[in-house]
N, C-alpha and C positions, 0 to 999 in steps of 0.2 A: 618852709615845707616840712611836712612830718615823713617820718619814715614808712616807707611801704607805697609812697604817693609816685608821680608819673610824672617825669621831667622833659619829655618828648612822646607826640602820639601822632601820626597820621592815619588816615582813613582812605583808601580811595585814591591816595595822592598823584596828580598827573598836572605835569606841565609843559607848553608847546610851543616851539618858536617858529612861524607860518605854521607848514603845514606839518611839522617834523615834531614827535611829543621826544621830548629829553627826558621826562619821568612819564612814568605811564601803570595806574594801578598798584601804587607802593603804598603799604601799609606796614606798623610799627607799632613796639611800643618799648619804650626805655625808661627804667626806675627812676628815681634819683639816687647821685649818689654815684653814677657809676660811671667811668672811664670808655667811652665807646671807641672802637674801632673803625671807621668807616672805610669799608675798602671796598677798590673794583681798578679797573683799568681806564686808562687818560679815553672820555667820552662816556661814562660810565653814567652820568648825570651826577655824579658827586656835587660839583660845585653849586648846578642848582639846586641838590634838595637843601644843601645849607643856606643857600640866600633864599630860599623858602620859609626853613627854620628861623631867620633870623628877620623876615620881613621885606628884605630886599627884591621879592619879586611876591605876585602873589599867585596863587593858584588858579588854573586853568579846570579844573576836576580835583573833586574831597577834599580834604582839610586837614590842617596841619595845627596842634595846640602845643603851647609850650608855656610849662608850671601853671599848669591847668587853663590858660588863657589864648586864645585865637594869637596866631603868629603876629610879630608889627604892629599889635596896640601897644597904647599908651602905657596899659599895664606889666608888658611882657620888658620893653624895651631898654628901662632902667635895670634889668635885671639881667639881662644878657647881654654877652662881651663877645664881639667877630673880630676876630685875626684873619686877614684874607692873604690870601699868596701874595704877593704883591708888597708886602708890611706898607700900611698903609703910616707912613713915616715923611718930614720933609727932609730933604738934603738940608739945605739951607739954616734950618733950624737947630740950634744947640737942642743935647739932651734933657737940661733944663727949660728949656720953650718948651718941648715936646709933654712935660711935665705941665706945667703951666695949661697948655694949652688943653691937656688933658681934665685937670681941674677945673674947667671953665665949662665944659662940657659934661661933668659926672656929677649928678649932685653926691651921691654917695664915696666921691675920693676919695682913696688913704695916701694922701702923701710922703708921711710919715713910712710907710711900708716902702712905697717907690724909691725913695730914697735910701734906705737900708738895702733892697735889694737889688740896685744899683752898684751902689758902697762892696758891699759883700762881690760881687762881678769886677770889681776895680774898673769901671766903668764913667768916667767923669764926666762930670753934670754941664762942664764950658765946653767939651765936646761936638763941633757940629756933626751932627748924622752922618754927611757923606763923606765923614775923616772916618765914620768906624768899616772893622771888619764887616761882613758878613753875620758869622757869628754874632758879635756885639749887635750890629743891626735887628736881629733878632729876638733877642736878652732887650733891650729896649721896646722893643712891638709889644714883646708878651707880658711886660713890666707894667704896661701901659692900662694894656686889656686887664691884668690883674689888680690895678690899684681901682678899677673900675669897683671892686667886690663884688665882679657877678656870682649868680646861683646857675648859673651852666654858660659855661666856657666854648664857643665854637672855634673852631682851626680850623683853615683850609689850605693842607697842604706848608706846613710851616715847617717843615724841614728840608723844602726843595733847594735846589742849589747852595746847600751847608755840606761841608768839609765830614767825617767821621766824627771828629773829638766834638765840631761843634753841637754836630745833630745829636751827641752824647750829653752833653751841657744841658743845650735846651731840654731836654725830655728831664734831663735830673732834676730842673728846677722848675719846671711844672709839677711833677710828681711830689717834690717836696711843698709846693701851693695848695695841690689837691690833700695831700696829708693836714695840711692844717686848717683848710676852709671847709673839706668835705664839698664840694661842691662838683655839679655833676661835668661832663667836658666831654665832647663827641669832637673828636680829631680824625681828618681826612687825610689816608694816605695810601699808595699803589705797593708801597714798599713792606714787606708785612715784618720784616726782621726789624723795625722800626717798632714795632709797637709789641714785639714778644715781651713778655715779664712787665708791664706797664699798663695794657686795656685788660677791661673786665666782661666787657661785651662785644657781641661782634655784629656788625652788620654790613653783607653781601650786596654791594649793589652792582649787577650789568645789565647792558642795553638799555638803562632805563628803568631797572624793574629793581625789587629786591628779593636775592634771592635766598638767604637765610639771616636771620636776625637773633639773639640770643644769648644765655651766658655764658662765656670759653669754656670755662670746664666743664658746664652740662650739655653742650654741645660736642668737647673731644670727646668726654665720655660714652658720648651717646651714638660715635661714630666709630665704624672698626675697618682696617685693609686688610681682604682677603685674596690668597693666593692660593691659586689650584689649577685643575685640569680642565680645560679650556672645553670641553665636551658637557662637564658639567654646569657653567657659567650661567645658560639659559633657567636650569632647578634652579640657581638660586635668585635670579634676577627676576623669579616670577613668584617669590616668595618674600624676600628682602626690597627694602627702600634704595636702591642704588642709584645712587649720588655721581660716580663716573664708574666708567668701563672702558679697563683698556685689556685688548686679547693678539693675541700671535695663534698662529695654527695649534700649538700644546698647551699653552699657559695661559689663564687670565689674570687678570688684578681689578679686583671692585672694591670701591671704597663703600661702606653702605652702612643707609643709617640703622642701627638697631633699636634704639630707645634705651630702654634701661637693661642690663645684663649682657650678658653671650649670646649669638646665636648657638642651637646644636647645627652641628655642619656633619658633615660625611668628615673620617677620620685624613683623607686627603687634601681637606683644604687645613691650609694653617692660615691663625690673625693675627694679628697687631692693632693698638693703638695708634691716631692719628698725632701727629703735630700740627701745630696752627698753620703752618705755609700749607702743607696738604691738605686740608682740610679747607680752605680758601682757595688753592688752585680748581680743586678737584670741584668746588659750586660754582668757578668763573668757565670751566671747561662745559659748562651745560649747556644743549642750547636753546633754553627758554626757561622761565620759572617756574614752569608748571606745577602745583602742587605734589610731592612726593605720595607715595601710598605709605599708612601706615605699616609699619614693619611686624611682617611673621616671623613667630619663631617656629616653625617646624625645620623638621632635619631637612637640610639642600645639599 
């Protein structure tokens, strides 16, 4: 892929099981290159839009491309690597089987890599699966997915039921994967303190829908928490993009988007900056994804 090209795109995207859609009207688009965030809450449709991304189901409504190519061909498939919750691992099978069996399925293997980061984990290769930790069990999945050398990395959920140190482990040795392959990798998780100082893009997925998509820092930037006189809340909320509202009889608190710079505000409201968990609470507290209004700056 060259730089500047698109490593994930959906149009339209909706998927339904009977009568009930789990994605519904989700649209995207992710560079390559970059570390995604996917966050929302357990039913969120998380899992399905990944086994959409990855071919494992196909779509019901609009379309899903990935390194420029319709999801689940031929062409995308050698190129993309799923980690599913589950670590798709056998007990029974030593860490070297798992290798093995790995190469027999990838044409593109580096065993040579598996092996070293394995090595480097103290991690032994006569090992069966269901002798390791948790942790280890994990360091082994991701080892797997990565000797694959794909060009975008999916996870679902791959730090569920890990220990602290471990969920610290694994993130450090993906990050130091993606430092060396550059390769792009959309990781699913509910937990956002999980993916601070690690993703570079974020995308909002509830009820089905998604509700903000984009990159961390042009995004906090481009959001502000305002505190003020609850009488006033209505001027600003009919002026500004407000993302949530929360109010008491005196006081309100709106997070709201402004685009690029300040609002001017009446000298009574004071702002701040957002953090990633606010900033993510505050689009899961919506309730629908309805298009925001572009953001005014006049005085509120």
């Amino acid at each position: 892929m060259t730089a500047g090209t698109t490593a994930l795109a959906a149009t339209g995207l909706g998927k339904k099981y009977r009568r009930t859609w789990a994605l519904k009207d989700c649209s995207l688009s992710v560079p390559e290159g970059r570390v995604v965030a996917l966050v929302g809450p357990n039913g969120a449709g998380k899992t399905t839009l990944l086994h959409l991304v990855v071919g494992l189901l196909a779509p019901d409504q609009g379309d899903v491309t990935v390194l420029g190519s319709s999801a689940g061909t031929t062409r995308t498939l050698s190129r993309v690597a799923f980690l599913a919750q589950d670590k798709p691992l056998y007990d029974g099978f030593s860490v070297a089987d798992m290798l093995r069996f790995g190469a027999r399925t990838n044409p593109g293997w580096d065993q040579d890599m598996a092996v070293r980061r394995l090595a480097s984990l103290d991690i032994p290769l006569d090992r069966r699966v269901g002798k390791l930790s948790g942790g280890q069990q994990a360091q082994v999945a991701l080892t797997v997915a990565l000797a694959k050398r794909p060009e975008l990395l999916v996870l679902d959920e791959p730090l569920a039921n890990l220990d602290p140190l471990a969920r610290h482990e694994v993130m450090r040795g993906l990050m130091a994967a993606v430092a060396e392959s550059g390769m792009t990798v959309v990781l699913s998780s509910h937990v956002v303190s999980d993916l601070v100082d690690t993703c570079d893009w974020l995308v909002v997925l509830n009820g089905g829908r998604v509700q903000v998509s984009g990159d961390i820092e042009d995004l906090l930037a481009g959001h502000r928490l305002l505190t003020g006189p609850a009488e006033l809340a209505d001027g600003v909320a009919g002026r500004l993009a407000v993302v949530d509202d929360d109010r008491t009889d005196r006081q309100a608190t709106l997070l709201v988007r402004t685009g690029e710079g300040r609002p001017p505000l009446d000298p009574r409201w004071t702002d701040r900056g957002v953090n990633l968990e606010e900033l993510v609470l505050a689009y899961l507290r919506r309730p629908d994804s309805a298009a925001l209004p572009k953001p005014a700056l006049a005085r509120a």
